[in-house]
C-alpha positions in Angstrom: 254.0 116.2 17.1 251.2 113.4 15.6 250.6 110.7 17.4 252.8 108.1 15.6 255.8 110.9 16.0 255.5 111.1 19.7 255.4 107.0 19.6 258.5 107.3 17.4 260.1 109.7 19.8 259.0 107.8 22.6 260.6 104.5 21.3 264.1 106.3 20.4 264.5 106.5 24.1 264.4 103.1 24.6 268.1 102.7 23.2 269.1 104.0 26.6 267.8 100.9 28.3 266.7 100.4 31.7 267.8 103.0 34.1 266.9 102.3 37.5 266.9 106.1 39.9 264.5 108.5 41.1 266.6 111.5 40.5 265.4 111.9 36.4 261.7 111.3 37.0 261.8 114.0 40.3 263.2 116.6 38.6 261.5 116.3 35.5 258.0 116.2 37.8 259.8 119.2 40.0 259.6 121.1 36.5 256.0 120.3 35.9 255.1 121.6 39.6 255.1 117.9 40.9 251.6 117.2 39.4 251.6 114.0 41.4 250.6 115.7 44.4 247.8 116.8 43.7 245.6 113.4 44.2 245.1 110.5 46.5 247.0 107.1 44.9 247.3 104.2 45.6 250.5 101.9 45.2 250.8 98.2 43.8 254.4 96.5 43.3 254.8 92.6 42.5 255.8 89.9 40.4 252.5 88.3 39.0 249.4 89.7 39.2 250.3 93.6 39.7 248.3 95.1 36.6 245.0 92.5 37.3 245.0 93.7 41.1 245.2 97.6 39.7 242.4 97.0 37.2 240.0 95.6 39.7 240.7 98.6 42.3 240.3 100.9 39.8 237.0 99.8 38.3 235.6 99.8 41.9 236.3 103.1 42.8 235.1 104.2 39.5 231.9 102.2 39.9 231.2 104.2 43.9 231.8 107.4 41.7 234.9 108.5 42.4 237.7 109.5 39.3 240.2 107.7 39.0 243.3 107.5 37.1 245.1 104.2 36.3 248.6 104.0 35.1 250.1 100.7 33.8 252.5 99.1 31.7 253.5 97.5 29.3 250.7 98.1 26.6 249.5 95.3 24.5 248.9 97.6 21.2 249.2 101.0 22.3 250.8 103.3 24.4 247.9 105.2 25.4 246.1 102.0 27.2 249.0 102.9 29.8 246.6 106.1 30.6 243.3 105.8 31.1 241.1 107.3 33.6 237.8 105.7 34.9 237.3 103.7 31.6 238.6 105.6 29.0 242.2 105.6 27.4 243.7 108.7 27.1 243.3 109.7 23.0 245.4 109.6 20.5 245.9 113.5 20.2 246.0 114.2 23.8 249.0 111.8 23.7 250.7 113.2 21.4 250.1 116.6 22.8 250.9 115.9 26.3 254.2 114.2 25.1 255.0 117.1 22.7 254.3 119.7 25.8 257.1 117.9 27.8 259.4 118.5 25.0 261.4 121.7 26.3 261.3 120.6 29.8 262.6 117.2 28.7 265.4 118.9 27.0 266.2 121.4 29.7 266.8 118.4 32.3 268.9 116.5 29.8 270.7 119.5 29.5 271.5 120.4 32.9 272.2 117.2 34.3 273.8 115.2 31.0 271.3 112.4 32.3 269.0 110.9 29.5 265.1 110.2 29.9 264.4 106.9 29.7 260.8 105.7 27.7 259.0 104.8 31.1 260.2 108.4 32.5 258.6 110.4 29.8 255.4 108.6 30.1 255.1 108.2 33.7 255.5 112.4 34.2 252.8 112.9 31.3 250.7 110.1 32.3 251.0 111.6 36.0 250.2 115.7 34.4 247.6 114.4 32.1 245.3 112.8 35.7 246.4 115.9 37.6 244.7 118.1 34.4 241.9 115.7 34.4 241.6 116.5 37.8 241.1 112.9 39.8 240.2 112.0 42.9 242.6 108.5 42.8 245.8 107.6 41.0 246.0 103.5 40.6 249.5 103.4 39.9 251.3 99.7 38.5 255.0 99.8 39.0 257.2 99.2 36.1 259.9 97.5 37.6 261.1 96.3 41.4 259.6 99.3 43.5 262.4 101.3 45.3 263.9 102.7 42.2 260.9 102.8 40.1 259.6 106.2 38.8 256.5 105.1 39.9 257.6 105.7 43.5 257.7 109.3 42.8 254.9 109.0 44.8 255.3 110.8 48.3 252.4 109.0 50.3 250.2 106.2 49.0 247.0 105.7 50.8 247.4 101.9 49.8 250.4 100.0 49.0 249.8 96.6 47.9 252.3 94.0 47.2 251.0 90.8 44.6 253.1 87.6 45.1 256.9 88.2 44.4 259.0 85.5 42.9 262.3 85.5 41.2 262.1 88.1 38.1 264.8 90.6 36.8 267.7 89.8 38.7 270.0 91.6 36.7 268.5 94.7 38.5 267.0 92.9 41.6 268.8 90.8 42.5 269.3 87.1 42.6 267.3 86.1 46.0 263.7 86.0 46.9 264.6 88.3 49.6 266.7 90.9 47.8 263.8 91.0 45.7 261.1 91.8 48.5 263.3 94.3 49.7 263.6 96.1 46.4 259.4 95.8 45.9 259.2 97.2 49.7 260.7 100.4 48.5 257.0 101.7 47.9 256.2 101.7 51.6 255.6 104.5 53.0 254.6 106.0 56.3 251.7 106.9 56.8 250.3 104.1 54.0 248.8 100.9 54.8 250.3 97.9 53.3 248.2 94.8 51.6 249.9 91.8 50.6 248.9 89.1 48.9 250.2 85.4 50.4 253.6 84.9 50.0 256.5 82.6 50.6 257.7 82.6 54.1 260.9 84.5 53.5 259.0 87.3 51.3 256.6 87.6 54.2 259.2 88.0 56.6 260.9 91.1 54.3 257.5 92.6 53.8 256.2 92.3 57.7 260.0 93.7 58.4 259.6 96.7 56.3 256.3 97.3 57.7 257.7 97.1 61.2 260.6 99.6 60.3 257.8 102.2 58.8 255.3 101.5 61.5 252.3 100.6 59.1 249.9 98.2 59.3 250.4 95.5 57.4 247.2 93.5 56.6 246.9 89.7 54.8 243.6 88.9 55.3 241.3 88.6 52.7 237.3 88.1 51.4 236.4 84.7 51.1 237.6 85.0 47.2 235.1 82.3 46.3 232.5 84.5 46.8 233.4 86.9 44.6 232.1 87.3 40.6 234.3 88.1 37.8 233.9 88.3 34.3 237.5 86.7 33.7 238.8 83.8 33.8 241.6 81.7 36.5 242.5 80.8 39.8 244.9 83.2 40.2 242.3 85.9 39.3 240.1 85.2 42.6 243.0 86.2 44.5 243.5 89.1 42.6 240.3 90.6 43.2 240.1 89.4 46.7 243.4 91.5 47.3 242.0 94.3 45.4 239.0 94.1 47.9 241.4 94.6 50.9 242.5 97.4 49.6 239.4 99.0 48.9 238.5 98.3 52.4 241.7 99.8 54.1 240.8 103.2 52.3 238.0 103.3 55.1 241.2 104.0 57.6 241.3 107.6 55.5 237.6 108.1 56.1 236.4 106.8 52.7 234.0 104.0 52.6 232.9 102.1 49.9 229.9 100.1 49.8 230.3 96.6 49.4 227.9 96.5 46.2 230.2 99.0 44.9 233.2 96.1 44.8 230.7 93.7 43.4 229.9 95.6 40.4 233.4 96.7 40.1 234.8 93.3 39.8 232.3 92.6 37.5 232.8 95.5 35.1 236.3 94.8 34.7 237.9 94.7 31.9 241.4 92.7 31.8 243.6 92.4 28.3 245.9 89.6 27.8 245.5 87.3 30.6 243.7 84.0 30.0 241.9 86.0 26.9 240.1 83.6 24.8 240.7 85.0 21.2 238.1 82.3 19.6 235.9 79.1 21.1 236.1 77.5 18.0 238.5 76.3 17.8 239.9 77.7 21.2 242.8 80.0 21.2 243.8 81.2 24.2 246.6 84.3 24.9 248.2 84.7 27.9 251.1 87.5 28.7 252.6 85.3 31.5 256.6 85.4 30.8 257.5 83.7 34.1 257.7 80.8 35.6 255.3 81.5 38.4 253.0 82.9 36.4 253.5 80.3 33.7 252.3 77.2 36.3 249.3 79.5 36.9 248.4 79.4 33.3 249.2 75.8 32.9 246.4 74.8 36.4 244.0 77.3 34.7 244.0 75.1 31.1 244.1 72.2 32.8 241.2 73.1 35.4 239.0 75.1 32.9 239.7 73.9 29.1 240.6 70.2 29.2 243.2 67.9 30.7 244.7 66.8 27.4 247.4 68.6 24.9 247.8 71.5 24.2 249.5 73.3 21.0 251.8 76.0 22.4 253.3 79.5 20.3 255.8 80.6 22.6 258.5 83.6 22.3 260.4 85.6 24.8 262.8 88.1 25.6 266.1 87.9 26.9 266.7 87.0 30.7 263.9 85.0 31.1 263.9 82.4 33.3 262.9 79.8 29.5 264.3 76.3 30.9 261.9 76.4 33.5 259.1 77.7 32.0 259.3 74.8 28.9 259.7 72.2 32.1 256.3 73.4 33.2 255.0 72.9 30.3 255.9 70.1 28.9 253.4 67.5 30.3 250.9 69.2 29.0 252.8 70.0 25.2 251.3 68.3 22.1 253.8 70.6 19.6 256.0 73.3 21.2 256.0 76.4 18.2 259.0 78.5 18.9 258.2 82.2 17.6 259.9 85.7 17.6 258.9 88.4 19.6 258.7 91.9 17.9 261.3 93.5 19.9 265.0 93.9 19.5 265.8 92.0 23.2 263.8 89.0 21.9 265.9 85.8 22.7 267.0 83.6 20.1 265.3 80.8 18.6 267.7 78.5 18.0 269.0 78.8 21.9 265.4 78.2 23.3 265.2 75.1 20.6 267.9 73.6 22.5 266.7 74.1 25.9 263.2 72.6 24.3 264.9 69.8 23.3 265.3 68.6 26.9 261.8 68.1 27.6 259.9 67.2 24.2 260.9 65.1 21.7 262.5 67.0 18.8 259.8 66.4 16.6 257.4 67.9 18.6 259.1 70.8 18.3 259.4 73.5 15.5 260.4 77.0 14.6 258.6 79.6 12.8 259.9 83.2 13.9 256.6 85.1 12.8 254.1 84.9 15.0 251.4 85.3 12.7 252.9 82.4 10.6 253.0 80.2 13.7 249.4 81.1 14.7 248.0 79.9 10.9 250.4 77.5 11.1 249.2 75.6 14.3 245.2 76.3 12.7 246.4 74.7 9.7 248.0 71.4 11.6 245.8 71.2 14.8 243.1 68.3 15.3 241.2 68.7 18.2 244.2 70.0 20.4 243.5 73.9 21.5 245.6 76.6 21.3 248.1 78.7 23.6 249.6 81.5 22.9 252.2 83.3 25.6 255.4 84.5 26.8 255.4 87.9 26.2 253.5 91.4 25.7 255.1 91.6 22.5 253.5 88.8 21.3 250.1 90.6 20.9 250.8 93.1 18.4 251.1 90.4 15.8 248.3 88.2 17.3 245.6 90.1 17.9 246.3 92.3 14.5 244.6 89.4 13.0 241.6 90.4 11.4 240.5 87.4 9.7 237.1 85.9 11.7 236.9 85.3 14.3 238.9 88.1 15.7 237.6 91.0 13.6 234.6 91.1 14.9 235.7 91.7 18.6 237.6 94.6 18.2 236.9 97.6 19.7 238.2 100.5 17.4 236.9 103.2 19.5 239.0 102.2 22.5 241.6 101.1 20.6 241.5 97.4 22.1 240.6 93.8 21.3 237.6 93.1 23.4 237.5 89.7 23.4 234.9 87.2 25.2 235.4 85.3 28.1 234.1 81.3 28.2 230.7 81.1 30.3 
Protein backbone atom coordinates (compact mmCIF):
# COMPACT_ATOMS: atom_id res chain seq x y z
CA UNK A 1 0.00 0.00 0.00
CA UNK A 2 0.98 4.09 -0.32
CA UNK A 3 0.91 5.85 2.41
CA UNK A 4 -2.59 7.63 2.08
CA UNK A 5 -3.94 3.77 1.43
CA UNK A 6 -2.63 2.51 4.68
CA UNK A 7 -4.23 5.86 6.31
CA UNK A 8 -7.40 4.95 4.41
CA UNK A 9 -7.23 1.38 5.68
CA UNK A 10 -6.32 2.42 8.93
CA UNK A 11 -9.32 4.84 9.30
CA UNK A 12 -11.99 2.07 8.03
CA UNK A 13 -11.28 0.41 11.23
CA UNK A 14 -12.40 3.08 13.13
CA UNK A 15 -16.17 2.08 12.34
CA UNK A 16 -15.67 -0.62 14.91
CA UNK A 17 -15.33 1.96 17.71
CA UNK A 18 -13.62 1.69 20.85
CA UNK A 19 -13.00 -1.84 21.97
CA UNK A 20 -11.57 -2.05 25.26
CA UNK A 21 -9.44 -5.91 25.78
CA UNK A 22 -6.01 -7.18 25.69
CA UNK A 23 -6.82 -10.39 23.96
CA UNK A 24 -6.69 -8.70 20.04
CA UNK A 25 -3.51 -6.72 20.62
CA UNK A 26 -1.70 -10.09 22.41
CA UNK A 27 -2.39 -12.23 19.83
CA UNK A 28 -1.76 -10.11 17.03
CA UNK A 29 1.81 -9.22 18.91
CA UNK A 30 2.01 -13.26 19.78
CA UNK A 31 2.04 -13.48 15.72
CA UNK A 32 4.76 -10.90 15.33
CA UNK A 33 7.03 -12.90 17.93
CA UNK A 34 5.89 -10.29 20.77
CA UNK A 35 8.33 -7.65 19.46
CA UNK A 36 7.54 -5.76 22.64
CA UNK A 37 9.90 -7.72 24.53
CA UNK A 38 12.61 -7.05 23.24
CA UNK A 39 13.30 -3.44 24.98
CA UNK A 40 13.26 -1.59 28.32
CA UNK A 41 9.77 0.81 28.51
CA UNK A 42 8.53 2.74 30.35
CA UNK A 43 4.69 3.23 31.17
CA UNK A 44 2.66 6.65 31.55
CA UNK A 45 -1.35 6.51 32.14
CA UNK A 46 -3.45 9.76 33.10
CA UNK A 47 -5.93 12.14 32.48
CA UNK A 48 -4.02 15.52 31.61
CA UNK A 49 -0.64 15.74 31.04
CA UNK A 50 0.22 12.01 29.80
CA UNK A 51 1.72 12.87 26.28
CA UNK A 52 3.80 16.19 27.79
CA UNK A 53 5.21 13.94 30.73
CA UNK A 54 6.33 11.14 27.77
CA UNK A 55 7.83 13.85 25.56
CA UNK A 56 10.12 15.19 28.27
CA UNK A 57 11.33 11.59 29.31
CA UNK A 58 11.90 10.77 26.11
CA UNK A 59 14.03 13.73 24.98
CA UNK A 60 16.14 13.13 28.08
CA UNK A 61 17.14 9.76 27.55
CA UNK A 62 17.71 10.60 24.03
CA UNK A 63 19.84 13.62 25.06
CA UNK A 64 22.27 10.86 27.67
CA UNK A 65 22.50 8.83 24.41
CA UNK A 66 20.38 6.25 24.71
CA UNK A 67 17.47 5.13 21.71
CA UNK A 68 14.49 5.60 22.41
CA UNK A 69 11.20 5.02 20.98
CA UNK A 70 8.12 7.08 21.85
CA UNK A 71 4.59 5.97 21.09
CA UNK A 72 1.67 8.39 21.47
CA UNK A 73 -1.60 9.36 20.43
CA UNK A 74 -3.77 11.04 19.09
CA UNK A 75 -1.82 12.82 16.21
CA UNK A 76 -2.35 16.37 15.36
CA UNK A 77 -1.75 15.97 11.39
CA UNK A 78 -0.39 12.68 10.96
CA UNK A 79 -0.37 9.28 11.93
CA UNK A 80 3.15 8.83 11.79
CA UNK A 81 3.99 11.56 14.67
CA UNK A 82 2.51 8.56 16.83
CA UNK A 83 6.00 6.85 16.03
CA UNK A 84 8.91 8.48 16.33
CA UNK A 85 12.17 7.34 17.81
CA UNK A 86 14.75 9.75 19.44
CA UNK A 87 13.54 12.74 17.29
CA UNK A 88 12.44 11.58 14.24
CA UNK A 89 8.87 10.37 13.02
CA UNK A 90 8.71 7.35 11.52
CA UNK A 91 8.39 8.13 7.39
CA UNK A 92 5.82 8.15 5.31
CA UNK A 93 6.91 4.84 3.44
CA UNK A 94 8.03 2.97 6.35
CA UNK A 95 4.37 3.51 7.55
CA UNK A 96 2.85 2.38 4.90
CA UNK A 97 5.14 -0.58 4.70
CA UNK A 98 4.98 -1.65 8.18
CA UNK A 99 1.14 -1.38 8.09
CA UNK A 100 0.97 -3.21 4.75
CA UNK A 101 3.44 -6.12 6.38
CA UNK A 102 0.72 -6.72 9.13
CA UNK A 103 -1.79 -7.26 6.54
CA UNK A 104 -1.97 -11.25 6.42
CA UNK A 105 -1.36 -11.54 10.04
CA UNK A 106 -4.16 -9.05 10.65
CA UNK A 107 -6.40 -11.05 8.61
CA UNK A 108 -5.45 -14.41 10.01
CA UNK A 109 -6.45 -13.20 13.64
CA UNK A 110 -9.68 -11.75 12.33
CA UNK A 111 -10.20 -14.96 10.93
CA UNK A 112 -9.60 -17.20 13.70
CA UNK A 113 -11.14 -15.43 16.31
CA UNK A 114 -14.23 -13.39 14.36
CA UNK A 115 -12.75 -10.42 16.50
CA UNK A 116 -12.05 -7.16 14.51
CA UNK A 117 -8.81 -4.94 14.94
CA UNK A 118 -9.60 -1.87 16.05
CA UNK A 119 -7.39 1.50 14.60
CA UNK A 120 -5.24 1.92 17.89
CA UNK A 121 -4.55 -2.12 17.70
CA UNK A 122 -3.04 -1.97 14.26
CA UNK A 123 -0.87 0.85 15.13
CA UNK A 124 0.22 0.03 18.48
CA UNK A 125 1.67 -3.73 17.16
CA UNK A 126 3.47 -1.82 14.18
CA UNK A 127 4.45 1.02 16.08
CA UNK A 128 5.71 -1.62 18.84
CA UNK A 129 7.64 -3.98 15.56
CA UNK A 130 8.88 -0.88 13.84
CA UNK A 131 11.16 0.24 17.61
CA UNK A 132 11.94 -3.50 18.04
CA UNK A 133 13.45 -3.39 14.12
CA UNK A 134 14.96 -0.09 14.95
CA UNK A 135 16.46 -1.77 17.63
CA UNK A 136 15.96 0.69 20.96
CA UNK A 137 17.18 0.72 24.08
CA UNK A 138 13.67 2.41 25.62
CA UNK A 139 10.02 2.32 24.70
CA UNK A 140 8.19 5.67 26.07
CA UNK A 141 4.84 4.42 25.72
CA UNK A 142 1.44 7.01 26.16
CA UNK A 143 -1.71 5.05 26.89
CA UNK A 144 -4.63 5.53 24.64
CA UNK A 145 -7.26 5.11 26.92
CA UNK A 146 -7.85 4.18 30.99
CA UNK A 147 -4.73 1.74 31.50
CA UNK A 148 -5.96 -1.84 32.44
CA UNK A 149 -7.51 -2.58 29.08
CA UNK A 150 -5.42 -0.52 26.99
CA UNK A 151 -3.28 -2.23 24.20
CA UNK A 152 -0.69 -0.25 25.47
CA UNK A 153 -0.46 -2.53 28.50
CA UNK A 154 0.68 -5.29 26.36
CA UNK A 155 3.59 -4.35 28.11
CA UNK A 156 4.80 -7.25 30.49
CA UNK A 157 7.19 -5.24 32.88
CA UNK A 158 7.70 -1.36 32.72
CA UNK A 159 10.78 -0.17 34.38
CA UNK A 160 8.63 3.09 35.15
CA UNK A 161 4.99 3.54 35.45
CA UNK A 162 3.94 6.94 35.94
CA UNK A 163 0.51 8.07 36.57
CA UNK A 164 -0.25 12.28 35.52
CA UNK A 165 -3.19 13.66 37.44
CA UNK A 166 -6.53 11.68 36.91
CA UNK A 167 -9.84 13.44 36.80
CA UNK A 168 -13.19 12.47 35.56
CA UNK A 169 -12.83 11.48 31.57
CA UNK A 170 -14.46 8.65 29.59
CA UNK A 171 -16.93 7.32 31.85
CA UNK A 172 -18.75 5.49 29.47
CA UNK A 173 -15.69 3.08 29.58
CA UNK A 174 -14.28 4.11 33.04
CA UNK A 175 -16.44 4.60 34.89
CA UNK A 176 -18.34 7.38 36.56
CA UNK A 177 -16.17 7.93 39.97
CA UNK A 178 -12.71 9.38 40.49
CA UNK A 179 -11.90 6.16 42.10
CA UNK A 180 -13.20 3.71 39.50
CA UNK A 181 -11.21 5.71 37.35
CA UNK A 182 -7.75 5.33 39.32
CA UNK A 183 -8.40 1.80 39.44
CA UNK A 184 -8.76 1.45 35.78
CA UNK A 185 -5.36 3.75 35.08
CA UNK A 186 -3.62 1.43 37.96
CA UNK A 187 -4.01 -1.47 35.56
CA UNK A 188 -0.37 -0.58 34.21
CA UNK A 189 1.32 -1.50 37.46
CA UNK A 190 3.31 -3.99 37.48
CA UNK A 191 5.59 -5.86 39.69
CA UNK A 192 8.63 -5.45 39.58
CA UNK A 193 8.05 -1.51 38.16
CA UNK A 194 8.37 1.49 40.18
CA UNK A 195 5.41 3.69 40.21
CA UNK A 196 5.55 7.85 39.90
CA UNK A 197 2.68 9.85 40.35
CA UNK A 198 2.04 13.06 40.00
CA UNK A 199 -0.24 14.97 43.00
CA UNK A 200 -3.53 13.88 43.05
CA UNK A 201 -6.82 14.20 44.85
CA UNK A 202 -6.93 12.37 48.04
CA UNK A 203 -9.16 9.51 46.93
CA UNK A 204 -6.96 9.02 43.59
CA UNK A 205 -3.96 8.85 45.95
CA UNK A 206 -5.46 6.46 48.08
CA UNK A 207 -6.39 3.96 44.79
CA UNK A 208 -2.92 4.50 43.47
CA UNK A 209 -0.86 3.95 46.95
CA UNK A 210 -3.45 0.78 47.27
CA UNK A 211 -2.46 -0.70 44.06
CA UNK A 212 1.08 -0.10 44.91
CA UNK A 213 0.64 -1.90 48.22
CA UNK A 214 -1.13 -4.91 46.49
CA UNK A 215 1.95 -5.20 43.88
CA UNK A 216 4.57 -4.37 46.36
CA UNK A 217 6.26 -1.42 44.37
CA UNK A 218 7.50 1.57 45.44
CA UNK A 219 5.45 4.22 44.97
CA UNK A 220 7.31 7.59 44.87
CA UNK A 221 5.56 11.51 44.83
CA UNK A 222 8.29 13.42 45.42
CA UNK A 223 9.49 15.70 43.02
CA UNK A 224 12.44 18.46 41.80
CA UNK A 225 11.90 21.77 42.93
CA UNK A 226 9.90 22.30 39.42
CA UNK A 227 10.78 25.95 39.59
CA UNK A 228 14.14 25.21 38.86
CA UNK A 229 13.69 23.58 35.94
CA UNK A 230 14.02 25.29 32.09
CA UNK A 231 11.58 24.59 29.34
CA UNK A 232 11.10 25.90 26.08
CA UNK A 233 7.21 25.75 26.55
CA UNK A 234 4.88 27.44 27.94
CA UNK A 235 2.29 26.89 31.49
CA UNK A 236 2.07 26.00 34.87
CA UNK A 237 0.99 22.81 34.38
CA UNK A 238 4.12 22.11 32.27
CA UNK A 239 6.62 22.58 35.33
CA UNK A 240 4.88 19.78 36.83
CA UNK A 241 5.19 17.79 33.94
CA UNK A 242 8.71 17.91 33.59
CA UNK A 243 9.39 17.74 37.27
CA UNK A 244 7.43 14.24 37.10
CA UNK A 245 9.27 13.35 34.05
CA UNK A 246 12.50 14.02 36.24
CA UNK A 247 11.36 11.43 38.89
CA UNK A 248 11.12 9.16 36.53
CA UNK A 249 14.30 9.55 35.01
CA UNK A 250 15.73 9.23 38.44
CA UNK A 251 13.99 5.93 39.49
CA UNK A 252 15.61 4.21 36.32
CA UNK A 253 18.91 4.49 38.57
CA UNK A 254 16.93 1.55 40.83
CA UNK A 255 17.75 -0.67 37.39
CA UNK A 256 21.37 0.42 37.36
CA UNK A 257 21.09 3.25 34.85
CA UNK A 258 22.01 6.69 35.79
CA UNK A 259 21.51 9.69 34.16
CA UNK A 260 23.38 12.79 34.68
CA UNK A 261 21.48 15.53 35.81
CA UNK A 262 22.79 17.84 32.87
CA UNK A 263 21.39 15.24 30.77
CA UNK A 264 17.57 16.14 32.14
CA UNK A 265 18.41 19.81 31.80
CA UNK A 266 19.12 19.64 28.17
CA UNK A 267 16.39 17.28 27.69
CA UNK A 268 13.72 19.50 29.01
CA UNK A 269 15.10 22.05 27.00
CA UNK A 270 15.16 20.29 23.65
CA UNK A 271 11.69 19.38 23.89
CA UNK A 272 9.53 19.64 21.49
CA UNK A 273 5.65 19.67 22.51
CA UNK A 274 2.69 20.18 19.69
CA UNK A 275 -0.64 21.51 20.55
CA UNK A 276 -0.44 22.53 24.05
CA UNK A 277 -0.33 26.35 24.78
CA UNK A 278 1.23 26.60 21.02
CA UNK A 279 1.35 30.11 20.02
CA UNK A 280 0.40 29.96 16.23
CA UNK A 281 1.28 33.95 15.82
CA UNK A 282 2.28 37.02 18.36
CA UNK A 283 0.73 39.39 16.32
CA UNK A 284 -1.98 39.28 16.79
CA UNK A 285 -1.76 36.30 19.40
CA UNK A 286 -3.45 33.09 18.56
CA UNK A 287 -3.01 30.58 20.84
CA UNK A 288 -4.08 26.56 20.27
CA UNK A 289 -4.54 24.34 22.94
CA UNK A 290 -5.82 20.52 22.62
CA UNK A 291 -7.28 20.55 26.20
CA UNK A 292 -10.93 18.92 25.81
CA UNK A 293 -11.50 18.62 29.62
CA UNK A 294 -12.50 20.36 32.21
CA UNK A 295 -9.33 19.94 34.23
CA UNK A 296 -7.28 20.61 31.72
CA UNK A 297 -9.40 23.41 30.42
CA UNK A 298 -9.00 25.59 33.99
CA UNK A 299 -5.23 24.89 33.37
CA UNK A 300 -5.38 26.64 30.09
CA UNK A 301 -7.62 29.32 31.35
CA UNK A 302 -4.71 30.25 34.78
CA UNK A 303 -2.01 29.92 31.90
CA UNK A 304 -3.78 32.96 29.64
CA UNK A 305 -4.59 34.68 32.43
CA UNK A 306 -1.09 34.43 34.17
CA UNK A 307 1.02 34.66 30.90
CA UNK A 308 -1.02 36.71 28.06
CA UNK A 309 -3.25 39.20 29.83
CA UNK A 310 -6.09 39.38 32.33
CA UNK A 311 -8.72 40.69 30.02
CA UNK A 312 -10.94 38.84 27.12
CA UNK A 313 -10.35 36.60 25.27
CA UNK A 314 -11.98 35.45 21.75
CA UNK A 315 -12.60 31.65 22.05
CA UNK A 316 -13.08 28.91 18.71
CA UNK A 317 -14.27 26.03 20.49
CA UNK A 318 -15.49 22.39 19.13
CA UNK A 319 -15.70 19.02 20.63
CA UNK A 320 -16.66 15.53 20.44
CA UNK A 321 -19.33 13.77 21.92
CA UNK A 322 -19.24 12.82 25.80
CA UNK A 323 -17.44 15.59 26.82
CA UNK A 324 -17.84 16.97 29.89
CA UNK A 325 -19.03 20.95 27.50
CA UNK A 326 -21.29 22.55 30.43
CA UNK A 327 -18.41 22.70 32.56
CA UNK A 328 -15.82 23.47 30.43
CA UNK A 329 -17.98 26.88 28.89
CA UNK A 330 -18.49 27.61 32.94
CA UNK A 331 -14.80 27.88 33.22
CA UNK A 332 -14.61 29.89 30.63
CA UNK A 333 -16.85 32.27 30.73
CA UNK A 334 -15.32 35.02 32.83
CA UNK A 335 -12.73 35.25 30.83
CA UNK A 336 -15.08 35.11 27.16
CA UNK A 337 -15.31 38.24 25.04
CA UNK A 338 -17.22 36.12 22.01
CA UNK A 339 -17.65 32.30 22.35
CA UNK A 340 -17.24 30.89 18.42
CA UNK A 341 -18.89 27.52 18.27
CA UNK A 342 -17.09 25.38 15.44
CA UNK A 343 -17.15 21.69 14.10
CA UNK A 344 -14.62 19.26 14.64
CA UNK A 345 -13.53 17.13 11.56
CA UNK A 346 -14.70 13.90 12.91
CA UNK A 347 -17.89 12.00 12.64
CA UNK A 348 -18.35 11.91 16.85
CA UNK A 349 -18.15 15.68 16.75
CA UNK A 350 -21.02 17.01 19.02
CA UNK A 351 -23.56 19.28 17.72
CA UNK A 352 -23.55 22.84 17.47
CA UNK A 353 -26.79 23.76 18.12
CA UNK A 354 -26.80 21.56 21.54
CA UNK A 355 -23.50 23.23 22.79
CA UNK A 356 -25.21 26.78 21.75
CA UNK A 357 -27.73 26.08 24.25
CA UNK A 358 -25.57 25.04 27.06
CA UNK A 359 -23.49 28.46 25.95
CA UNK A 360 -26.35 30.28 26.43
CA UNK A 361 -26.24 29.73 30.19
CA UNK A 362 -23.17 31.57 30.82
CA UNK A 363 -22.79 34.40 28.04
CA UNK A 364 -25.12 36.45 26.75
CA UNK A 365 -26.52 35.26 23.46
CA UNK A 366 -24.95 37.76 21.53
CA UNK A 367 -21.72 36.91 22.46
CA UNK A 368 -22.16 33.91 21.07
CA UNK A 369 -22.03 32.54 17.42
CA UNK A 370 -21.83 29.56 15.13
CA UNK A 371 -19.64 29.00 12.34
CA UNK A 372 -19.05 25.05 11.82
CA UNK A 373 -15.68 25.48 9.81
CA UNK A 374 -12.99 25.96 11.69
CA UNK A 375 -11.04 27.76 9.28
CA UNK A 376 -14.11 30.10 8.67
CA UNK A 377 -14.20 30.75 12.45
CA UNK A 378 -10.53 31.42 12.69
CA UNK A 379 -10.63 34.32 9.73
CA UNK A 380 -13.73 35.13 11.09
CA UNK A 381 -12.55 36.10 14.71
CA UNK A 382 -9.16 37.97 12.64
CA UNK A 383 -11.60 39.70 10.79
CA UNK A 384 -13.86 41.02 14.02
CA UNK A 385 -11.22 41.07 16.84
CA UNK A 386 -9.84 44.49 18.34
CA UNK A 387 -7.25 44.06 20.68
CA UNK A 388 -8.78 40.81 22.28
CA UNK A 389 -6.37 37.52 21.52
CA UNK A 390 -7.15 34.53 20.28
CA UNK A 391 -8.00 30.81 21.68
CA UNK A 392 -8.37 28.10 19.94
CA UNK A 393 -9.18 24.49 21.79
CA UNK A 394 -11.21 21.54 22.50
CA UNK A 395 -10.09 19.00 20.53
CA UNK A 396 -7.10 17.26 18.46
CA UNK A 397 -9.30 17.42 15.59
CA UNK A 398 -9.31 20.88 15.55
CA UNK A 399 -5.71 21.16 14.23
CA UNK A 400 -5.95 19.70 10.94
CA UNK A 401 -7.95 22.67 9.78
CA UNK A 402 -5.99 25.21 11.89
CA UNK A 403 -2.70 24.72 11.42
CA UNK A 404 -3.34 23.82 7.51
CA UNK A 405 -3.44 27.52 7.28
CA UNK A 406 -0.77 28.66 5.12
CA UNK A 407 -1.37 32.20 4.87
CA UNK A 408 1.54 34.29 7.05
CA UNK A 409 2.13 34.01 9.63
CA UNK A 410 1.85 30.27 9.86
CA UNK A 411 3.60 29.26 6.57
CA UNK A 412 6.63 30.09 7.54
CA UNK A 413 6.83 27.79 10.68
CA UNK A 414 6.19 24.70 9.21
CA UNK A 415 8.38 22.12 9.22
CA UNK A 416 7.79 19.95 5.92
CA UNK A 417 10.54 17.59 6.60
CA UNK A 418 9.02 16.42 9.88
CA UNK A 419 5.86 16.81 8.80
CA UNK A 420 4.90 19.25 11.77
CA UNK A 421 4.06 22.92 12.58
CA UNK A 422 6.89 24.13 14.52
CA UNK A 423 5.68 26.97 15.93
CA UNK A 424 7.44 29.56 18.48
CA UNK A 425 7.01 29.79 21.99
CA UNK A 426 6.62 33.64 23.69
CA UNK A 427 10.06 34.58 25.41
Amino acid sequence: MKYSQSVHFLDNLTRFGVKLGLEPIRGLLSELGNPERRYKSLHITGTNGKGSVANFIASILSEAGYRVGLYTSPHLLEPTERIVVSGKLISKRRFASLITSLLPTIEKRVEKTGIPLTYFEVVTAAAFQYFAEEKIDFLVAEVGMGGRLDATNILKRPLVCVITPISLEHTEYLGDTLAAIAREKCGIIKEGSIVVSSPQRREVAQVIRKACKKKGVPFRNEFLNGTSLKLPVLGRFQIENAAVAAAAIEALSSFGFRIKKESIREGLLKTRIFGRLQILSKKPLIVYDVGHNPAAVKALCESLITLFSDGKYIFIYGCLKGKDSRRILKIIGPITKLLILTRPKSERARELEDLFRIAKEYLEEEKIKIIANPKRALRFALKSRKKEPICIFGSFYLAPAILALTPPPFAEWKDRKKGLFCLPSLP
